[in-house]
C-alpha positions, 0 to 999 in steps of 0.5 A: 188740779183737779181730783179723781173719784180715787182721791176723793175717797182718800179724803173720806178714808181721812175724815172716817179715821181710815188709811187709803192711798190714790192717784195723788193723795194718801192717809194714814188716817191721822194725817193726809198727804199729797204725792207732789213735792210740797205736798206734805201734811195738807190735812192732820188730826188734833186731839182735843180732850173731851171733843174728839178732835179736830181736823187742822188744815195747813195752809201749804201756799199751792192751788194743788193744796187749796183745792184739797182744802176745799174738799175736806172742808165740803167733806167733813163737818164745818165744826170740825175744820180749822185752816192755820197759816204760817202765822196761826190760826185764821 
């Protein structure tokens, strides 16, 4: 999957606490999603008290997933991105 200039501002709208929709992915700000099935809570905002925050990438197991994941961790501060599998947290 390959993603528009659409859906890359869906994901800088995600980073900046904005709601945005695209060709294949929306936010709401808090959380992102993909419009394919499967797709569902790619990306979602963690409170952490005294932080800020986080940004939790779920390991959702689709390339369609994987390449959105990379784009919100080029995107956004390496400090701020961490992905969780099934398992936990890696």
């Amino acid at each position: 999957m390959t993603l528009g200039q659409k859906d890359k501002l869906v994901i800088l709208a995600f980073i900046d606490h904005r709601a945005l929709a695209g060709l294949k992915l929306s936010t709401d700000g808090k959380r992102l999603d993909g419009h394919w099935m499967g797709g569902s809570r790619i990306a979602e905002r963690v409170a952490e008290p005294g932080h800020g925050g986080y940004i939790q990438v779920n390991d959702l197991g689709s390339r369609a997933a994987q390449t959105v994941q990379r784009a919100v961790r080029k995107y956004a501060r390496v400090h701020r991105v961490r992905v969780v599998d099934n398992g936990g947290e890696r």
